[in-house]
C-alpha positions in Angstrom: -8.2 24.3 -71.2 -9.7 26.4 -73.8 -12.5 28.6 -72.8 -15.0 30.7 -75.0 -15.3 34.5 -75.0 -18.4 35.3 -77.0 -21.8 36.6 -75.9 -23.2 33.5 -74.7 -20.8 33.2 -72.1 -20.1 36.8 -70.8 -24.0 37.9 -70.5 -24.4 35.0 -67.7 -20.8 35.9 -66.3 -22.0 39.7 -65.8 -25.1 38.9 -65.2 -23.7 36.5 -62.5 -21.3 39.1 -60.9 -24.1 41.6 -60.4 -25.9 39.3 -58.3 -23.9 38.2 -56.1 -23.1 42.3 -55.9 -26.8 43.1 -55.5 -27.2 40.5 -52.6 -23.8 41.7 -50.7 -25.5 45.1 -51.1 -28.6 43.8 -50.4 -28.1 41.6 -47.2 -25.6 44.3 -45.4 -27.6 47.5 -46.2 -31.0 45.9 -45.0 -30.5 43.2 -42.7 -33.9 42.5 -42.5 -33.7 40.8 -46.2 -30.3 39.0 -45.3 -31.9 36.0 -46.8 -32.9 37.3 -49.9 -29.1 38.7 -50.0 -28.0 35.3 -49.3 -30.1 33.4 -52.0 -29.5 36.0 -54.4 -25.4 35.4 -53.6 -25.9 31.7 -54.0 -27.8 31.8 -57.4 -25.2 34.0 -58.9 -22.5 31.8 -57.6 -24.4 28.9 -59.1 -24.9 30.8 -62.5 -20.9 31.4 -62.8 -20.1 27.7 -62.1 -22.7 27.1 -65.0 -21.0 30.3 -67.0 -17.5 28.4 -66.6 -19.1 24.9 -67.5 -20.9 26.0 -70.8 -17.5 28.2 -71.6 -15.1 24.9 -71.6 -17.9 23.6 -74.3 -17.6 24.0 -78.0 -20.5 26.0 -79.4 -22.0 23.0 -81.6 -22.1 21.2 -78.2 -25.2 23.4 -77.4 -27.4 23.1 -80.4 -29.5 20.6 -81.0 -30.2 18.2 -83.6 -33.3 17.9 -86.2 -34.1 14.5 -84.1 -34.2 16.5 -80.6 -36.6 19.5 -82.1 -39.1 16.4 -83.5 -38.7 15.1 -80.0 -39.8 17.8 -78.1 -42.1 19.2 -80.3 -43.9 15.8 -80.2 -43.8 15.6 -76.3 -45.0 19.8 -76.1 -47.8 18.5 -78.5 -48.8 15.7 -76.2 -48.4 17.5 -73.0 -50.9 20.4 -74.0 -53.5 17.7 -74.6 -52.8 16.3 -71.6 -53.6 19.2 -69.6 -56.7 20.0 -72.0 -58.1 16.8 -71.0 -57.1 17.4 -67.5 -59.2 20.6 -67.7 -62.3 18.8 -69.1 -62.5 16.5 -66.8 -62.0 18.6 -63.5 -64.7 20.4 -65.1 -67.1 17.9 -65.6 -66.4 16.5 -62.4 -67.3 20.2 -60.8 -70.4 20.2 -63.1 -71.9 16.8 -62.6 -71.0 16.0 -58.5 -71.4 18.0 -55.4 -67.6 18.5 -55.3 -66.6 21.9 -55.8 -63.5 22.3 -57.3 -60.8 25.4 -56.3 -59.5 26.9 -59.1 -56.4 28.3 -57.7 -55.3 24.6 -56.2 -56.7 23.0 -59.7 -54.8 25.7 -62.0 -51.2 24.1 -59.7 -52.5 20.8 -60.7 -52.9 22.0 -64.2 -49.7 23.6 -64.4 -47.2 20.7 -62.3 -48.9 17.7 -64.9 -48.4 20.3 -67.9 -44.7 20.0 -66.5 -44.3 16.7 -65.5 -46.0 15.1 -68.5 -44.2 17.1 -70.9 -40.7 16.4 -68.9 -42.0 12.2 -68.9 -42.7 12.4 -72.6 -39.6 14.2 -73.7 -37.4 11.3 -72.0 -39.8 8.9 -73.8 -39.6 10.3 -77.3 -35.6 10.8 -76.2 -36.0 6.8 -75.6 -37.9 6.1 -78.0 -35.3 7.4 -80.9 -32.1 5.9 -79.2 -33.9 1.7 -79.7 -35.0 2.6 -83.2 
């Protein structure tokens, strides 16, 4: 098995090998953070598996098409007006009723449909090119 050796694959590997340093440090110099130690171990242990993954992949594999950039710029497009409209309406709803609306629980809302819409709509377009 071949594996790559350029920058895009030993900045994760380093970067993976000083966390999983900085949370042994971390959880047996302050044992009150152990968890933190422990999660910080665990991501870094997850970014090497991902390191080793990406390494046994050609370069090319990586990049993507003219077809995938139309797709997700199309779906970023549509998700921003999605959450614009979103923010007009919880606004006119907080203008126009009685209900007041919290802005740090409606800026979550916001934020997980801006997500979720664009994540839908890139599968869509993603769809949507494979039938045509």
């Amino acid at each position: 098995m071949k594996f790559r050796r350029d920058k895009y694959i030993l900045r994760p590997m380093l970067m993976s090998i000083g966390m999983v340093i900085a949370g042994i440090l971390l959880s047996y110099l302050m044992p009150s953070l152990f968890f933190a130690g422990v999660g910080l171990i665990m991501a870094g242990m997850i970014l090497s598996v991902m390191g080793v993954y990406a390494a046994t992949k050609p370069i090319e594999y990586f990049m993507p098409d003219e077809r995938i950039n139309k797709n997700t710029d199309k779906a970023g497009h549509h998700a921003f007006w999605i959450m614009v409209n979103v923010v007009i309406i919880l606004n006119l709803i907080d203008m126009f009723t009685s209900v007041s609306i919290e802005y740090n629980i409606a800026g979550l809302l916001i934020l997980f449909i801006g997500i979720y819409s664009f994540w839908i709509l890139g599968w869509f377009y993603g769809k949507k090119g494979d039938l045509e």
